[in-house]
C-alpha positions as CSV (number, residue, x, y, z in Angstrom):
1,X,-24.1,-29.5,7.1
2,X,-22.5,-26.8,9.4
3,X,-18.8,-28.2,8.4
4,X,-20.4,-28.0,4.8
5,X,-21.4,-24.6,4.7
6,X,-18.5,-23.1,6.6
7,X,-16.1,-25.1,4.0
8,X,-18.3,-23.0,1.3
9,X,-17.9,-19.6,2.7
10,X,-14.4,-20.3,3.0
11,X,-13.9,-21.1,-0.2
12,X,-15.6,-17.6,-1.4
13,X,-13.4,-15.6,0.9
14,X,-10.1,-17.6,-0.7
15,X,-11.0,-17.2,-3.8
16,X,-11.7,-13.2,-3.2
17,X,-8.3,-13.2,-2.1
18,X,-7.1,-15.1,-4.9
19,X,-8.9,-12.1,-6.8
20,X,-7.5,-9.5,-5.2
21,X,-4.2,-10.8,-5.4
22,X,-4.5,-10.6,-9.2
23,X,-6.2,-6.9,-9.4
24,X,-3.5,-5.7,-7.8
25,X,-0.7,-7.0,-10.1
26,X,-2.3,-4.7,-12.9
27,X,0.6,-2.6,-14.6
28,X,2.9,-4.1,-11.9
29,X,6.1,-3.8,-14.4
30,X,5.6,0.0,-15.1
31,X,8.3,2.3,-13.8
32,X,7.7,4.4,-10.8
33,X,6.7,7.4,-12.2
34,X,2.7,7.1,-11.7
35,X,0.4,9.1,-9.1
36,X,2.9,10.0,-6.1
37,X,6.4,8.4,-7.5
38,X,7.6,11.2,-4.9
39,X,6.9,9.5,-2.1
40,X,6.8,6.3,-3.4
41,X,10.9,6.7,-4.9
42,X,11.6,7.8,-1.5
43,X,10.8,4.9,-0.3
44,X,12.1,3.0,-3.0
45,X,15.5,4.4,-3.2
46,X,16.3,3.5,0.8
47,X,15.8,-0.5,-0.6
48,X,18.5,0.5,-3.8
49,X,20.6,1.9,-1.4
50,X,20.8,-0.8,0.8
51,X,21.3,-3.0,-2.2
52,X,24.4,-1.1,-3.5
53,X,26.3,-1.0,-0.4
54,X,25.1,-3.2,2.1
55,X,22.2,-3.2,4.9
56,X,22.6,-0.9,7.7
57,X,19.2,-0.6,9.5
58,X,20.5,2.4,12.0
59,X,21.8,4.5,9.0
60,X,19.3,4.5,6.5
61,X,20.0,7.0,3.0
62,X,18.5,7.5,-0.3
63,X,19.1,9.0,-3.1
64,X,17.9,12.8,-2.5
65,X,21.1,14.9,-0.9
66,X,19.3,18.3,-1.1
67,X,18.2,20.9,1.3
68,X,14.3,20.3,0.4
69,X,13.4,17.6,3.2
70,X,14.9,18.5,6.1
71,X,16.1,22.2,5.4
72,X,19.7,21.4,5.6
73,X,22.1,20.3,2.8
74,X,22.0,16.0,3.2
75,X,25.5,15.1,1.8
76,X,25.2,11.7,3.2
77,X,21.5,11.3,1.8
78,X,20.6,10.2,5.5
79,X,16.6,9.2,5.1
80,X,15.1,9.3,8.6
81,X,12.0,8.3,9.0
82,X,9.8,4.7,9.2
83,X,12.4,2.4,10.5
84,X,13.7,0.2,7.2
85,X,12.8,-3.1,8.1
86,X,11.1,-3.4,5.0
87,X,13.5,-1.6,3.3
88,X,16.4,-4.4,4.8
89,X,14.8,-7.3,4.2
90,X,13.9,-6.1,0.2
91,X,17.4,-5.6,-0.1
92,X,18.4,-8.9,1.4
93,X,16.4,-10.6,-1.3
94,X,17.8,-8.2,-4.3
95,X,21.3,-9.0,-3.1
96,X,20.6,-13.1,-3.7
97,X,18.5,-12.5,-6.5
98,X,20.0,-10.1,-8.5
99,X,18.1,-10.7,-11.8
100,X,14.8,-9.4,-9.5
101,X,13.6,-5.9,-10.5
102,X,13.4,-3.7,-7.5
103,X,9.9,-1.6,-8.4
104,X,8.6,-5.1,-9.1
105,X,9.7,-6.9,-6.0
106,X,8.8,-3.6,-4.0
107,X,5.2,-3.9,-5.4
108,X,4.6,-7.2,-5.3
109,X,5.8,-7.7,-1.7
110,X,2.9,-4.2,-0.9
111,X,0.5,-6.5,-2.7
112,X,1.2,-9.7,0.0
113,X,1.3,-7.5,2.9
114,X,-2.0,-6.1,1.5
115,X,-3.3,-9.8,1.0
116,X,-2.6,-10.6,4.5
117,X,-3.7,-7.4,6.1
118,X,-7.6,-8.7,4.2
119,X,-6.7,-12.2,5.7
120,X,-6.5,-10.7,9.1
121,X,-9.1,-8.1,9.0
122,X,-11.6,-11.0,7.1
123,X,-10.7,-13.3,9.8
124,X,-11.6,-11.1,12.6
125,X,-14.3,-9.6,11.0
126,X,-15.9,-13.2,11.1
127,X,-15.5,-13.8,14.3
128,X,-16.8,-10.4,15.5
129,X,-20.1,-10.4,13.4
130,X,-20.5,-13.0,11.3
131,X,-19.2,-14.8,8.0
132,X,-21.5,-12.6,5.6
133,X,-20.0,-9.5,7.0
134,X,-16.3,-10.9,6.5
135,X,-17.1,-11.7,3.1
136,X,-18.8,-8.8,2.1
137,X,-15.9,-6.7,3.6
138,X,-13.3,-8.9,2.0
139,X,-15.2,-7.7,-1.3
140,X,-15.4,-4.6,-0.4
141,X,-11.7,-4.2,-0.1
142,X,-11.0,-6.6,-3.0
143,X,-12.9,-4.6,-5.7
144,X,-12.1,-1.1,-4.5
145,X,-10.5,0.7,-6.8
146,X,-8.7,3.1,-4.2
147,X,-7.6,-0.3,-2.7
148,X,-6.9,-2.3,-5.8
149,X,-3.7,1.0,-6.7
150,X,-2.6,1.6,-3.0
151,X,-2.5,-1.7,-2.2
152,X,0.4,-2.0,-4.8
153,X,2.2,1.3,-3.8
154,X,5.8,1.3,-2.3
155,X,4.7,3.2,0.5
156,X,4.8,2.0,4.2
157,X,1.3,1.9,4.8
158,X,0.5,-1.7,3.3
159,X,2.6,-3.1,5.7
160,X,1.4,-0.9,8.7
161,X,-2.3,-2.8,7.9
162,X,-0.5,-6.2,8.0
163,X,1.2,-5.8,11.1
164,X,-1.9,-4.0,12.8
165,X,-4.1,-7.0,11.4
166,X,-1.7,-9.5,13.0
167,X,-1.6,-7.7,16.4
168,X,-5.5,-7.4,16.1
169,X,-5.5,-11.3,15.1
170,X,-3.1,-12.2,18.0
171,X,-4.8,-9.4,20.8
172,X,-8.4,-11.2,20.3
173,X,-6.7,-15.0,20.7
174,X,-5.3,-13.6,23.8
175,X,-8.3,-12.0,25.3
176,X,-10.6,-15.2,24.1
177,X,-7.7,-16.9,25.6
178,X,-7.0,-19.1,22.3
179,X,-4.2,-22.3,23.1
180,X,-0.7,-20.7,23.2
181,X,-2.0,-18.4,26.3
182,X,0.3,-15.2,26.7
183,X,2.7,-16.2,23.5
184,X,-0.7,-14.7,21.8
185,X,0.5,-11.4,23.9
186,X,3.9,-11.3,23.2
187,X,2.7,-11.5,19.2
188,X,0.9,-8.4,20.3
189,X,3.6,-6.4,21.2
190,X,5.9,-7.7,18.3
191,X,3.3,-6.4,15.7
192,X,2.4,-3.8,17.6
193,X,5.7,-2.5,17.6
194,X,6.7,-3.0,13.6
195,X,3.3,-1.5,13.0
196,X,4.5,2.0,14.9
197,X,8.7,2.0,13.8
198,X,6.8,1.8,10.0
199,X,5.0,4.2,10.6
200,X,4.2,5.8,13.9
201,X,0.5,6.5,12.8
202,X,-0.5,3.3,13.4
203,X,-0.9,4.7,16.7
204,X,-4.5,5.7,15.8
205,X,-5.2,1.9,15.6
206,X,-4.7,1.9,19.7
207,X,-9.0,2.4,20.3
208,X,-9.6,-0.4,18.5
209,X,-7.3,-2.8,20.7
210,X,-9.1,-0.7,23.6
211,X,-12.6,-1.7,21.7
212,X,-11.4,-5.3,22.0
213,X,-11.0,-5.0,25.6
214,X,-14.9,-4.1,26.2
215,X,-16.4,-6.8,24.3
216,X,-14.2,-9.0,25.9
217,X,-12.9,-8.2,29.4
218,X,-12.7,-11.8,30.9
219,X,-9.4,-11.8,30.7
220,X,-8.6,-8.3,32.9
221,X,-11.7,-9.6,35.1
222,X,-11.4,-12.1,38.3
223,X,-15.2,-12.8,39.8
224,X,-15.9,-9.0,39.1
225,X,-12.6,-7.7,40.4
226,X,-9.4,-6.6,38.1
227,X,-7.1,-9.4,37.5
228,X,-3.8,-7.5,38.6
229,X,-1.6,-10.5,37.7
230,X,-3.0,-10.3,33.3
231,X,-3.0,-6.6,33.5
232,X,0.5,-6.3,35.0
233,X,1.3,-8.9,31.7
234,X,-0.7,-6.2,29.7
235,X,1.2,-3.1,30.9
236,X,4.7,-4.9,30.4
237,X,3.5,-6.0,26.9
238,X,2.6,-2.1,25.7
239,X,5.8,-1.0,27.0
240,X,7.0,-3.6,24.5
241,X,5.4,-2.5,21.8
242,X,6.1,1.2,22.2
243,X,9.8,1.6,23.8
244,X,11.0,0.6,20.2
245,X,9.4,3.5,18.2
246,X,10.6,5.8,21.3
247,X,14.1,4.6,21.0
248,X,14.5,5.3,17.1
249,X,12.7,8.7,16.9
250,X,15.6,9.4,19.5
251,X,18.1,7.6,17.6
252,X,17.2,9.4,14.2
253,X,17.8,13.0,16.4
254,X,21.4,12.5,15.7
255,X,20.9,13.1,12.2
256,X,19.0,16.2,11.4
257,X,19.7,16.4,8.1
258,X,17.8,13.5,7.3
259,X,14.8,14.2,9.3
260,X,11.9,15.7,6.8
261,X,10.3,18.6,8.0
262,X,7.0,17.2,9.1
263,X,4.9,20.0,11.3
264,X,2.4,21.5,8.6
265,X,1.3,17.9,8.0
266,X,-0.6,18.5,11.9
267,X,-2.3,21.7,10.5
268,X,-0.2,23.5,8.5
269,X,-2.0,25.2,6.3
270,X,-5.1,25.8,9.4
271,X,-7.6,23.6,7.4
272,X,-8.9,21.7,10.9
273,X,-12.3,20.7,11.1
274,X,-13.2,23.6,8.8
275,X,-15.8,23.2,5.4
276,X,-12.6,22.5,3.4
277,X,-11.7,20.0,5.7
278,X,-15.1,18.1,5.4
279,X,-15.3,18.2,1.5
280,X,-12.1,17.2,0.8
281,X,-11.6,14.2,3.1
282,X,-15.1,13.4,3.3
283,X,-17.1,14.2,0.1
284,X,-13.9,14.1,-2.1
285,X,-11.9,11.0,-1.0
286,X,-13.9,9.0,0.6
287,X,-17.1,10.0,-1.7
288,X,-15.7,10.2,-4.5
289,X,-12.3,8.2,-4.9
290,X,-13.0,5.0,-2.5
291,X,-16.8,4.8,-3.1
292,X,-17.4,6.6,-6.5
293,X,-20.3,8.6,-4.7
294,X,-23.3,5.7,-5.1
295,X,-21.6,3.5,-1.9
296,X,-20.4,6.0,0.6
297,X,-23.7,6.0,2.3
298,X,-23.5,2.8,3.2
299,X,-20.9,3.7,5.3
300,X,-23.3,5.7,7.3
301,X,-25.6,2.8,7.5
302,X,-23.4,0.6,8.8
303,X,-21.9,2.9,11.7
304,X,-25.3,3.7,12.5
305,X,-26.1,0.0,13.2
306,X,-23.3,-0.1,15.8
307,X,-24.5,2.1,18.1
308,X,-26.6,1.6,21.0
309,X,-30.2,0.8,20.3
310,X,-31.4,1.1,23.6
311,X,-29.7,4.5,24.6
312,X,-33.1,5.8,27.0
313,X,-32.8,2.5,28.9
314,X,-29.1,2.5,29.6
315,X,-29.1,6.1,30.5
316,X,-31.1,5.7,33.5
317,X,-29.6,2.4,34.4
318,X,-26.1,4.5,34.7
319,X,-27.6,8.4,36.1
320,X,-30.0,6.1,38.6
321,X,-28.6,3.2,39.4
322,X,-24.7,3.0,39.2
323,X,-23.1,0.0,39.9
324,X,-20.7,-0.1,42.9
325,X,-18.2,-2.0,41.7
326,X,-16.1,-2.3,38.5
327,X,-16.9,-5.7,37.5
328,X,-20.7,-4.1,37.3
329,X,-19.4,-1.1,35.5
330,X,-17.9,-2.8,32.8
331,X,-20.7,-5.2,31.9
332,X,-22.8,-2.0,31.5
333,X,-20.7,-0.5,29.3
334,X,-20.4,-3.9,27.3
335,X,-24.1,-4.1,27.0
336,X,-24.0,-0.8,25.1
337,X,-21.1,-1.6,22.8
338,X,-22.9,-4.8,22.8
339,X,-20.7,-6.2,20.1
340,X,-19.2,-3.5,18.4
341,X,-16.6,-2.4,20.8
342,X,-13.7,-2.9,18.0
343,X,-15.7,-1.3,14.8
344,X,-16.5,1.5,17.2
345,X,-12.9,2.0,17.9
346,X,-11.7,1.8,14.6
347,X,-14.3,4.4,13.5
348,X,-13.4,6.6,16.5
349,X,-9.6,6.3,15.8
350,X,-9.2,7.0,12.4
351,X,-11.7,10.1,13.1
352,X,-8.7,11.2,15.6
353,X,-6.2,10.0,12.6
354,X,-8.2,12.7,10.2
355,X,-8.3,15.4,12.2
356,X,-4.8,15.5,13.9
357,X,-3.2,14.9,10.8
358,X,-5.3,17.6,9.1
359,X,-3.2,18.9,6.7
360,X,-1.3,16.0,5.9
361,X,-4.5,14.1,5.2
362,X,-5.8,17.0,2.4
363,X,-2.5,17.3,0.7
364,X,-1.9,13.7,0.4
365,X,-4.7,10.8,-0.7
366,X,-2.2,8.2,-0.2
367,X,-3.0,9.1,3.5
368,X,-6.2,7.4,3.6
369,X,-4.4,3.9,2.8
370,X,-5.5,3.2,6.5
371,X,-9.5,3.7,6.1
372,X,-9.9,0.8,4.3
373,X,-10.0,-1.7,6.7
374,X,-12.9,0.7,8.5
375,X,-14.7,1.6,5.3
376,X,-14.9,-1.7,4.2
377,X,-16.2,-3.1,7.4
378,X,-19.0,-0.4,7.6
379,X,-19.7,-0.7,4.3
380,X,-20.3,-4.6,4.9
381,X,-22.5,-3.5,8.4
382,X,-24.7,-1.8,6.3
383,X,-25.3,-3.9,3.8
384,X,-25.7,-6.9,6.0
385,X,-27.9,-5.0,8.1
386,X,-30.0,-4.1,5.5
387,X,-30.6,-7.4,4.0
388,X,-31.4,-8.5,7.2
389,X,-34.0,-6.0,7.9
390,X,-36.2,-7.0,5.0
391,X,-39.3,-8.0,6.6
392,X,-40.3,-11.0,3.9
393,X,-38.4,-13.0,1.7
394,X,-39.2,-11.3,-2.0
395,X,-37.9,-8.1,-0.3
396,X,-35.0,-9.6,1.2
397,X,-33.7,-10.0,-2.7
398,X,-34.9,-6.7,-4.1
399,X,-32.6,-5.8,-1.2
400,X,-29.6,-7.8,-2.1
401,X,-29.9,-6.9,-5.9
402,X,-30.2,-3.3,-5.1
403,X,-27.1,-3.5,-2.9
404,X,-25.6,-5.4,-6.1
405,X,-26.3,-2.7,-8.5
406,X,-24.8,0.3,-6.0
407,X,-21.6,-1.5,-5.6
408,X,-21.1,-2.1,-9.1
409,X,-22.0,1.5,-9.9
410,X,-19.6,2.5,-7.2
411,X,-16.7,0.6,-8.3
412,X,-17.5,1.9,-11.9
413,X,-17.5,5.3,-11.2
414,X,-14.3,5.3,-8.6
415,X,-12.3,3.4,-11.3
416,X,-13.3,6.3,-13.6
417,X,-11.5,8.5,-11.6
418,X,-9.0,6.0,-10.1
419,X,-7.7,4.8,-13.4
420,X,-5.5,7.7,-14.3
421,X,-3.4,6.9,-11.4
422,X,-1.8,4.3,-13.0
423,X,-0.7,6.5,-15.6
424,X,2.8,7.7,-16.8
425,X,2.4,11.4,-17.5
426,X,6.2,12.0,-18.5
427,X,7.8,9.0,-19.9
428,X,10.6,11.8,-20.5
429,X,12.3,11.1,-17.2
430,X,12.0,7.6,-17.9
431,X,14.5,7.8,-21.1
432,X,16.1,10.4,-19.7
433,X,16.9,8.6,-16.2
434,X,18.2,5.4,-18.6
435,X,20.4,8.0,-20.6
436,X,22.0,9.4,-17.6
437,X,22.5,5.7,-16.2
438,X,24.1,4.1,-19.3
439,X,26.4,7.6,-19.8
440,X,27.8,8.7,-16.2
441,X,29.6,6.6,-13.8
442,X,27.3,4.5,-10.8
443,X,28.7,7.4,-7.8
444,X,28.1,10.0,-10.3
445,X,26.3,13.0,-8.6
446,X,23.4,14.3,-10.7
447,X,20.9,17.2,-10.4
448,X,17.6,16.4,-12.0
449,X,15.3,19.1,-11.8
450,X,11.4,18.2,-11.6
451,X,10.1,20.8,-8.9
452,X,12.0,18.6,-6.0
453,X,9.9,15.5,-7.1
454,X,12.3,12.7,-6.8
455,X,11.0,10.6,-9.4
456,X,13.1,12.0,-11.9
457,X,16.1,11.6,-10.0
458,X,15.3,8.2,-9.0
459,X,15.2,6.8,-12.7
460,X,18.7,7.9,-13.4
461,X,20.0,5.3,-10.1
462,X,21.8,8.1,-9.3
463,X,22.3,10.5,-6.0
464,X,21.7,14.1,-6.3
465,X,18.9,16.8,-6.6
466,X,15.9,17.0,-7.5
467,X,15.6,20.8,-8.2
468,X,17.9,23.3,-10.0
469,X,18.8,27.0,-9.0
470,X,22.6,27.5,-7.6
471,X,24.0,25.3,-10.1
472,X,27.3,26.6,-8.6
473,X,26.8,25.8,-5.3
474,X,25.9,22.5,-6.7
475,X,28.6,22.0,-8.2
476,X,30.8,23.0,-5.0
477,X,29.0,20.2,-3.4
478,X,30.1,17.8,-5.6
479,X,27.4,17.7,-8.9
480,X,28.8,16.3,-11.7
481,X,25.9,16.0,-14.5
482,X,22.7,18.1,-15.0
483,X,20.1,16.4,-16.9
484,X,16.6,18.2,-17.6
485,X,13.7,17.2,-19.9
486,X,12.5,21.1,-20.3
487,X,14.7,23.7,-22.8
488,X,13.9,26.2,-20.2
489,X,16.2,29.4,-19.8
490,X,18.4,27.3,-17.0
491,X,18.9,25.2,-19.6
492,X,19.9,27.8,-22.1
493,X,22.3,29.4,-19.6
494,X,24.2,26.3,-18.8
495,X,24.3,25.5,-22.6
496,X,26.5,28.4,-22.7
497,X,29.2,27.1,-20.0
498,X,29.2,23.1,-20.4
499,X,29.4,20.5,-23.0
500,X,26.6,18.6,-23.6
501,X,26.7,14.5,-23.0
502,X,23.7,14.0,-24.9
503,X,20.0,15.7,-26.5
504,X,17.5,14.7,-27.8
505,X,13.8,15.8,-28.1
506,X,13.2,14.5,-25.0
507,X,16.1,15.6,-22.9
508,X,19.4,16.9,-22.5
509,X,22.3,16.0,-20.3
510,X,25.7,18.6,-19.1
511,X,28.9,17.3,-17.9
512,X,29.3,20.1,-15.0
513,X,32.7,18.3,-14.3
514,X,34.8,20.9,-16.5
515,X,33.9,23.5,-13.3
516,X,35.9,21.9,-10.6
């Protein structure tokens, strides 16, 4: 019966998977030019790159060779920032398949990373509490409409969850000392160390390995004394993990150029822990955008189940009593994280992720990507918990259908305000971009102006700018079309000193070439 019923909760958490798989392939075709294309052409345009002349993971460029990034004119197009791995091995598979669409492919391979981060997260989830937690996390994450769009983004931090879920997969095998002993360590650091060079903020993710440790500490542990020999293994295997990300943010120093200006993202703009910082992270995109209002409280719920229950008790066994030796220490502090050491973590990590990236995390909601895992998780603590707490057995599914009826309301009412994501606001620079690629030669420089937004200059699969002004200087740098989708009075000006290519209602294009 036990085989029975695990093969039956299994089932439900593949078939959620299966699920979200499919959610996430909704409008999977449509060009990049939805909610963030900015970011996400960045991105994008490192793989196109790569597929046009060949993979060169030290020397990454793209397709924006402004001064907007970095502050410095970026003839080469240098794009230094997560290390391209993902961006290499796209192009790899673009190269053999050329008949592969490159938005697609980029999408679809966020959607499997996303697929296998809920695989790992599930996985552990169900070990750490139980196999109703995993599966109402799993569907937590599945149905979210936050998650369903950014878990289809080309953006990084899909595949910073998969890499952090595999180090958090291997990490407990190693500390529950799983067969394959220390090869479950060395997966650790491997992981560990494409989760950071993707994108260093997967640093945050460091309390929860550190959670790990305190629920299980047998491995670190020798009859109550440190195991020097597992925690010399430990320190070798961190050093691992982090010398890589050290040794390209030196490596990237040699081209300045192509190193964004990053520092306001800390606290740029001074917003730190202050009411504006609250509302908008807290009341606005987690309230609002991930939970749709009606579930965020069971957010609190659920943390509020991890803590300590018997904090008057422990108190005086620590101020009154304090063990002598480590061995003694740590099992105290394990009773009070009883099980919860990693959910605590996570919680306590991504707090430091909010509030040291203040600024970053109120201008951008693609920021948040990384709460899921966390949100989900509490969201699934409270919901167990409260099930669970129904004294009697009518109560117990008043419970469950209440729970039912909040998390349908709450995916109803994020969708509302999720939906418009997906949309195409300007399918100008879309005919544009394919006017500009069908009339001008492939190493044709082109200035697209869309407010520096790149996702105008990244539908023309051309190099360039994404922002008028000093058309001159421009052209002295080497600009050899102007294409704009607005008659404004730049437009009228340089209607007066170059031939038009092409107009229509939706756009017009100059040859600037008559200048040189």
């Amino acid at each position: 019966m036990t085989w029975l019923k695990r093969s039956w909760l299994s089932g439900i958490m593949i078939a959620l998977l299966i699920i979200a798989f499919g959610l996430r392939l909704y409008k999977i075709d449509t060009p990049l030019a939805d909610w963030h294309s900015f970011r996400q052409a960045d991105t994008a345009s490192v793989t196109r790159e790569y597929v046009k002349n060949g993979v060169d993971l030290l020397r990454p460029r793209y397709h924006d060779i402004s001064n907007i990034q970095s502050g410095e004119f970026n003839p080469e197009g240098w794009r230094m920032v997560e290390f391209p791995v993902i961006n290499g091995l796209l192009a790899v598979i673009l190269q053999a398949q050329p008949s592969l669409d490159l938005v697609v492919t980029s999408r679809i391979a966020s959607v499997m990373a996303t697929i296998i981060a809920m695989i790992t997260f599930g996985w552990l989830i169900w070990r750490l509490n139980n196999p109703a937690t995993a599966l109402v996390a799993t569907a937590v994450w599945t149905f979210m409409p936050y998650a369903i769009y950014y878990g289809r983004v080309i953006l990084p931090e899909p595949f910073v969850l998969m890499f952090i879920g595999l180090a958090l997969v291997s990490w407990y095998a190693w500390l529950k000392k799983y067969q394959g002993r220390d090869g479950w360590l060395i997966l650790t650091a491997l992981t560990g160390a494409l989760a950071l060079l993707v994108k260093p903020t997967a640093v945050f993710f460091a309390p929860t390995f550190i959670g790990l440790i305190w629920q299980f500490p047998e491995r670190l542990l020798l009859k109550g004394k440190l195991n020097f020999i597992n925690l010399l293994k430990l320190a070798v295997s961190l050093v691992l993990a982090v010398l890589p990300v050290i040794w390209w943010r030196s490596w990237i120093l040699n081209f300045p150029t192509g190193i964004p200006v990053s520092d306001w993202l800390l606290n740029g703009n001074g917003i730190r822990l202050k009411p504006a910082w609250w509302r908008w992270l807290f009341a606005d995109r987690i309230g609002r955008m991930m939970f749709g209002y009606w579930g965020a409280p069971l957010t609190i719920i659920g943390l509020a189940m991890t803590l300590p229950t018997s904090v008057s008790l422990i108190k005086n066994k620590v101020t009154k009593n304090l063990p002598p030796r480590l061995g003694e220490i740590l099992s105290y502090l394990q009773s009070w994280f009883k099980n919860q050491g990693a959910i605590l973590g996570l919680v306590a990590g991504m707090m430091l992720y909010l509030v040291v990236f203040a600024s970053g995390n109120v201008q951008h909601d693609y920021y948040q990507i990384i709460l899921i895992p966390v949100m989900a998780w509490l969201w699934a603590l409270g919901a167990v918990g409260l099930i669970r707490w129904a004294p009697t057995r009518l109560q117990t599914v008043g419970m469950a259908t209440g729970l039912i009826v909040i998390w349908i309301f709450s995916n109803l009412f994020a969708w509302y305000f999720i939906k418009d994501l997906y949309n195409i606001n300007n399918w100008a620079i879309v005919r544009a971009g394919t006017a500009v690629e069908r009339l001008t030669s492939p190493d044709a420089l082109v200035i697209a102006p869309y407010m520096g937004d790149t996702a105008f200059l990244f539908q023309t699969n051309r190099r360039g700018w994404p922002l008028g002004f000093d058309i001159d200087e421009k052209i002295e740098q080497g600009a050899d079309f102007y294409v704009s989708t607005s008659k404004d009075d730049e437009v009228g000006e340089l209607r007066q000193q170059f031939p038009v290519v092409e107009e229509t209602d939706d756009y017009i294009i100059f040859d600037l070439r008559s200048a040189k």
